[in-house]
FIZALUM-266718 format. One record per residue: residue in one letter; x, y, z of N, C-alpha, C in turn. Coordinates in steps of 0.2 Angstrom, whole numbers, plus 5000, padded with zeros to 4 digits. Layout:
N
AXYZXYZXYZ;...
***
This chain:
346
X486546554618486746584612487446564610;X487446544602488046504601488546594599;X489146564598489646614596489646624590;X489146604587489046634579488546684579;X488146664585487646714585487546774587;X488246774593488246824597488546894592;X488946854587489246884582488646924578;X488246894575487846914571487346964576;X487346934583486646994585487147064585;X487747064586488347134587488247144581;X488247124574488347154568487547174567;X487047134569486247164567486047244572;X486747234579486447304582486747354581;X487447344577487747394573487447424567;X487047384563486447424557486047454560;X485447424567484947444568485247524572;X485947534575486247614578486247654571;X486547614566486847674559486047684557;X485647664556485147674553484847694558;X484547684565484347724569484347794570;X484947834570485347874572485247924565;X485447904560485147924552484547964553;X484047894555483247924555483247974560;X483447964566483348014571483348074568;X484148064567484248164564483948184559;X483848154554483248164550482848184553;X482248154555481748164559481648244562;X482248244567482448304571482648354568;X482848354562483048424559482548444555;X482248394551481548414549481048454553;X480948414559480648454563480648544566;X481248514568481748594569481448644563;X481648624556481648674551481248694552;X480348634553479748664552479448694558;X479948714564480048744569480248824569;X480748834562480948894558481648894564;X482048854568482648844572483148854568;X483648894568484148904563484548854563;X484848864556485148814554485948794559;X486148844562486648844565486448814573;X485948804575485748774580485448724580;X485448714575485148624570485748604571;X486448624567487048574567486948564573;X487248634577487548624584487448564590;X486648564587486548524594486148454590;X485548444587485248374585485848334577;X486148374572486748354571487248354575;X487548394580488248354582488148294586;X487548294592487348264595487248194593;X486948194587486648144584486948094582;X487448124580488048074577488448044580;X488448074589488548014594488247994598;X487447974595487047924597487047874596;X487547844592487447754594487947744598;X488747794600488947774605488647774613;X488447834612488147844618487247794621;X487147794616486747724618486747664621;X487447644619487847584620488147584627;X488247624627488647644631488247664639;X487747674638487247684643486847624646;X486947574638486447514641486947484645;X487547494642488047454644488247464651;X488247514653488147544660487847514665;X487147524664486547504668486447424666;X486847414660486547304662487147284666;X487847334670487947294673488947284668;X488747314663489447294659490047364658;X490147414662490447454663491047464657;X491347394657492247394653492047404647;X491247354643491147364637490647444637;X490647484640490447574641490847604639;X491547594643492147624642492647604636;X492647544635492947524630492447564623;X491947544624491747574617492047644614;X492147684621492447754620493047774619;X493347724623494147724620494247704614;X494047634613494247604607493847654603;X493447694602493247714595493647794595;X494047814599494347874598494947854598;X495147774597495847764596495747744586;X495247714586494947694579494647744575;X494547784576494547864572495247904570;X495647894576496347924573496747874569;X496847824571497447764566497047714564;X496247724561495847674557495647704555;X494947754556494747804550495147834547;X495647864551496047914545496747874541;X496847814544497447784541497247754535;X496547734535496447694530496247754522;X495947774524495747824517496347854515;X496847884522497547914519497947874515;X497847814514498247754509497947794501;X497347784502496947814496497247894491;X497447934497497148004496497348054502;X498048094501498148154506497548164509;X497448194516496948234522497548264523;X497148334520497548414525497448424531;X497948474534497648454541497848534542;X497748594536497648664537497148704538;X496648654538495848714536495848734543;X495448784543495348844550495148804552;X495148824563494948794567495248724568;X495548704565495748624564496448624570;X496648664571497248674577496848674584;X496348724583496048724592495548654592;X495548634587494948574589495448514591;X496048514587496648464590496648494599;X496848524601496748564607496548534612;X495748544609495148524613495148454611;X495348414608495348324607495848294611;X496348344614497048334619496748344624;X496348414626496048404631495348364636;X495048324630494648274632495148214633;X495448204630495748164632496148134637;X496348204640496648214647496348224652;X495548234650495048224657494748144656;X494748124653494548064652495048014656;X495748044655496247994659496048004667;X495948084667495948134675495448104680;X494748094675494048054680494147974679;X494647934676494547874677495247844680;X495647894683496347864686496047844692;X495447854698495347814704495047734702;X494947744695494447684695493747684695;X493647744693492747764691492847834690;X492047854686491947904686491447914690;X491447964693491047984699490148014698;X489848014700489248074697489648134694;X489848174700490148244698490548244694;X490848214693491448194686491148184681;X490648164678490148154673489648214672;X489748254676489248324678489748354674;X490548354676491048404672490948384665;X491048324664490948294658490548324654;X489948324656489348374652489448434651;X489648454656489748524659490248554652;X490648514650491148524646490748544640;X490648464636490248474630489748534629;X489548554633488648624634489548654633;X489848684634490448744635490648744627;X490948684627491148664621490548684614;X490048674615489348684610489448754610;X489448774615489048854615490048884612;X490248874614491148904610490948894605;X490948864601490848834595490148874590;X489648904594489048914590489349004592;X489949034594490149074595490549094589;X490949044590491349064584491149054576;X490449014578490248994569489949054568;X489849134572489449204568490449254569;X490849214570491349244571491649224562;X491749154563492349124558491749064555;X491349094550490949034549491548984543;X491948984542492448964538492748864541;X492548874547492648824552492348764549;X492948724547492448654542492048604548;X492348614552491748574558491248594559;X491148644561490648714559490148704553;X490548704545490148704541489848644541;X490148584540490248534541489248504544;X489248534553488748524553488048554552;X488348624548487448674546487248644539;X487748614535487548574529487348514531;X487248464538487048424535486148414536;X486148494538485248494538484948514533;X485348534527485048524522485148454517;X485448414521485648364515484948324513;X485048304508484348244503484048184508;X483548184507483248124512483048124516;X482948214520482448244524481448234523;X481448194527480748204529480348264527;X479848264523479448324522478748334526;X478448284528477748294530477548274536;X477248274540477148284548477048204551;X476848164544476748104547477548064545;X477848084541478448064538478848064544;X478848134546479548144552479148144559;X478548104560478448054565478648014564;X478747964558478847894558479547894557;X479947944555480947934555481147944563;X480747974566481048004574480447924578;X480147894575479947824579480447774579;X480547774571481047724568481647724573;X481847804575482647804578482447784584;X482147824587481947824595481647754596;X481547694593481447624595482247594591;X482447604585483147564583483647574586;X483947654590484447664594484447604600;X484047594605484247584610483947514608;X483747484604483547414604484347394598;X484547424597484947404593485647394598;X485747464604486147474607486147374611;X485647374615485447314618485547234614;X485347244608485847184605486647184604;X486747244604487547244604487947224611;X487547244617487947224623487547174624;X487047134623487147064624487347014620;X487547044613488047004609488546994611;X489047064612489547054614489747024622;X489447044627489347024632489246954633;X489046894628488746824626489446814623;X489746844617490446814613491146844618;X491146884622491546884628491646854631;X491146814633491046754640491146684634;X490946674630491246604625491946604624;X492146684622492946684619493346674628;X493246694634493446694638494046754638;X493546814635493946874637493446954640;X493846974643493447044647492847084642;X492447064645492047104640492347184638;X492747214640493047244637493247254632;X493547204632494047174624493447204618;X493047164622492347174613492447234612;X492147294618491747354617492547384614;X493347384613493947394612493747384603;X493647324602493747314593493047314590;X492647254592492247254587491647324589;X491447334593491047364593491247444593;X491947454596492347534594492247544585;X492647484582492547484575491847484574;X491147424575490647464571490247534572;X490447554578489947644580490547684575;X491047674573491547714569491447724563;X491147664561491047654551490647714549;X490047774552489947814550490647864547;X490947864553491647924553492047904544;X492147834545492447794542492347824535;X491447804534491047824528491447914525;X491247954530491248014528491948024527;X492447994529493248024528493348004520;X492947924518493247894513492947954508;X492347954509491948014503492348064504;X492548104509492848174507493348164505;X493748094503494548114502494348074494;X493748044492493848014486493448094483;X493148134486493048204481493448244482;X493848234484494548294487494348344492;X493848324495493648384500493948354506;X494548324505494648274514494748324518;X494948404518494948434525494448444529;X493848394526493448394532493648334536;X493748304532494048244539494248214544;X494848264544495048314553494748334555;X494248394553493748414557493048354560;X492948304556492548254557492748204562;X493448184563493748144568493848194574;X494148234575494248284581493548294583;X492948314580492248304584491948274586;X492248194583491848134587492348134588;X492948124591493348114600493148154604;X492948224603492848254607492148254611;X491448224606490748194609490948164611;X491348104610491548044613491648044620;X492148084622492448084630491748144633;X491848184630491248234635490448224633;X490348204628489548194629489448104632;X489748074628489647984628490047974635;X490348014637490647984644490347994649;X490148084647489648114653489048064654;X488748064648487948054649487947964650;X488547904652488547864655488647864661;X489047904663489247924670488447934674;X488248004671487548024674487347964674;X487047914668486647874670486747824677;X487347794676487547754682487547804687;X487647864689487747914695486947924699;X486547934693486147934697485647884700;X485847804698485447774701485947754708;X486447784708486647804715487347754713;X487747734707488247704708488847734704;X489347684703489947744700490247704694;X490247744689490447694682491147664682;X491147614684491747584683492247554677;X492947594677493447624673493947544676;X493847484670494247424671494947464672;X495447394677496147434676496447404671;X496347384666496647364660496547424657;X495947454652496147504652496347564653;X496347574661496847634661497647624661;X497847554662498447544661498747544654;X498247534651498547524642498347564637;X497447544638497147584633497247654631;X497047684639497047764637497547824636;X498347734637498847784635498947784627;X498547744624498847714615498347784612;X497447804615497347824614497547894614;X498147914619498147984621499048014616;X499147944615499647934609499547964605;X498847944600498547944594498448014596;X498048064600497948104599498448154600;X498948164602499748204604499948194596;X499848114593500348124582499948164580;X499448134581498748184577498848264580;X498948304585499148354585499648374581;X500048334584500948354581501048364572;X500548334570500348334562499948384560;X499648404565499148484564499448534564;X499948524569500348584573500748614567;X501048554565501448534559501348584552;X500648564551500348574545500648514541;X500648474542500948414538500348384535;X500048364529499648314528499548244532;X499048204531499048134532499148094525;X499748094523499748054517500047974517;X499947964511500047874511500347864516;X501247874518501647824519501347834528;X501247904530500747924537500247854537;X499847874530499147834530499147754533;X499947734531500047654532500247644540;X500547714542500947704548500347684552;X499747744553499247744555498847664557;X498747644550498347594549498747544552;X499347514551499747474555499847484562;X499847524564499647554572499147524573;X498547514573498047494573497747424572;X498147404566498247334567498547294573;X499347334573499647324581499247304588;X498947384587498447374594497947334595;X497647314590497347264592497447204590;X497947174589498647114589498947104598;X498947174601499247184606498547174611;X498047154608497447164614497347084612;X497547054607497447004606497746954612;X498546994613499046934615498946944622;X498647024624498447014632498046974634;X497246974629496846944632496746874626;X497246814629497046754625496346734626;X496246694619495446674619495846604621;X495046584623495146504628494946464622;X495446434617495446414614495146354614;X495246314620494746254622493946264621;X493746324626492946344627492846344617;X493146374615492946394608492946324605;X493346294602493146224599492646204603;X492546164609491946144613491546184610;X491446254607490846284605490546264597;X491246284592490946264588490846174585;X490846134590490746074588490046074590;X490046094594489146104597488846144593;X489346214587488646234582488546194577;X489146124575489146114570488646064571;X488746024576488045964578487745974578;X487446054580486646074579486546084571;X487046114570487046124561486646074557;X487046014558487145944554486245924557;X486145934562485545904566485145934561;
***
């Protein structure tokens, strides 16, 4: 596989995750509905779930083929690329409040995943039982949360996900929402599988840790959902969902996408292995991102442009800064593309 291609099968498995994962939840709430399953138990679990399905896909394959850094990176890099990418970029555009209810306890809870994520990867693996906590967390976390939505239904993360079971482009008919839930249930994980053998094929060409991939290109494409959603709510001025939208993917991120990697590698009797380069680097930039991101909540300060720039050039930084660690084998790559162009020419 050339390094043009490796590129392309990572960008063809990041469509077939976003489109996947769409149809899934579609599918699933449809069903649900015509189940008569309230609407609050529709967000809670087959939306919030669902929307970290192409991490945790990935993540999982990525596990079990054997590529653990591109596992873990995907989870780090996408909860570092949520805080100083999602939100930096659209903040250039358009103030995010950072007052709407709940928005303090969920920073909380995004400090505290993120400090269990450090806690089960400081030996160098997550353990089964540690992916057990993992889980353990997220079910605690769900059920808190489906607590407080008959308490404070005010909760924009909360409303966030009972609206999106009503939203347009729900399957109506029994064969329909067989075919959106085949669609996802074959694009997810075939689409996951192209992306760790792309990346995994352009890692080994560039001559860098296949963590590096699962850090930028693939942390950036499982994010462009988030992405999608912040830019819409701050071009209709609804961006206080967008905190709430960022703080709940960080938070699936480390306790559902982590857990239910861990489980998988745990049970086939091994331990997911946590590179030492990210825990010496990555998971402190992440845990950065998540202390300003608090300290902005705490604050009640917006994320406004000159925020939005800092953000965003952070982020540039950081992967500038992954750039300089892991040089590409400059050589291997010319040797490659003379080889695509002769085939080209041929």
């Amino acid at each position: 596989m050339t390094l043009l291609a490796a590129f392309a099968l990572i960008l063809a498995g990041i469509i077939a995750l976003l489109f996947g994962g769409d149809f899934l939840i579609r599918g699933a709430t449809s069903l649900a509905k015509k189940w008569n399953v309230p609407s609050l138990l529709i967000g809670l679990t087959i939306v919030a779930f669902g929307t970290s399905a192409p991490e945790l896909v990935v993540s999982i394959d990525a596990s079990l083929s054997g590529y653990p850094g591109l596992a873990i990176g995907n989870i780090v890099g996408s909860n570092i690329a949520n805080v100083l990418f999602v939100l930096g970029l659209p903040a250039i555009f358009g103030a995010i409040a950072t007052q709407a209810p709940g928005v303090k306890r969920n920073a909380v809870f995004a400090l505290v995943a993120t400090a269990a994520m450090i806690w089960v990867g400081w030996d160098g693996g997550i353990q089964l039982w540690e992916g057990g906590v993992l889980v353990a967390l997220i079910i605690l976390f769900v059920g808190y949360m489906g607590v407080l939505a008959r308490r404070k239904p005010d909760d924009p993360l909360i409303a966030e996900l009972i609206e999106a079971d009503d939203g347009p482009g729900l399957p109506k008919s029994g064969a329909s929402i067989a075919l959106f839930l085949i669609i996802g249930l074959v694009a997810l994980p075939l689409g996951a599988h192209m992306i760790v053998s792309g990346g995994t094929r352009a890692a080994e060409l560039l001559g860098v840790p296949d963590a590096v991939i699962g850090l930028t290109a693939v942390a950036i494409g499982t994010s462009l959902p988030e992405l999608a959603a912040v830019m819409v709510a701050v071009m209709r001025r609804n961006a206080e969902l967008a905190i709430g939208n960022v703080l709940g993917s960080n938070i699936f991120n480390i306790f559902a996408v982590g857990g239910g990697a861990s489980l998988a590698v745990g049970l086939t009797g091994g331990t997911l292995a946590v590179p030492e380069q990210i825990m010496a680097f990555d998971v402190w930039v992440m845990l950065a991102a998540a202390v300003v991101l608090a300290l902005w909540v705490f604050a009640g300060r917006a994320v406004g442009r000159l925020t939005g720039l800092v953000f965003f050039a952070g982020y540039c930084t950081y992967v500038a800064a992954l750039a300089w660690m892991n040089p590409v084998d400059l050589g291997a790559v010319g040797s490659q593309i003379e080889i695509e162009l002769e085939e080209a020419a041929e």
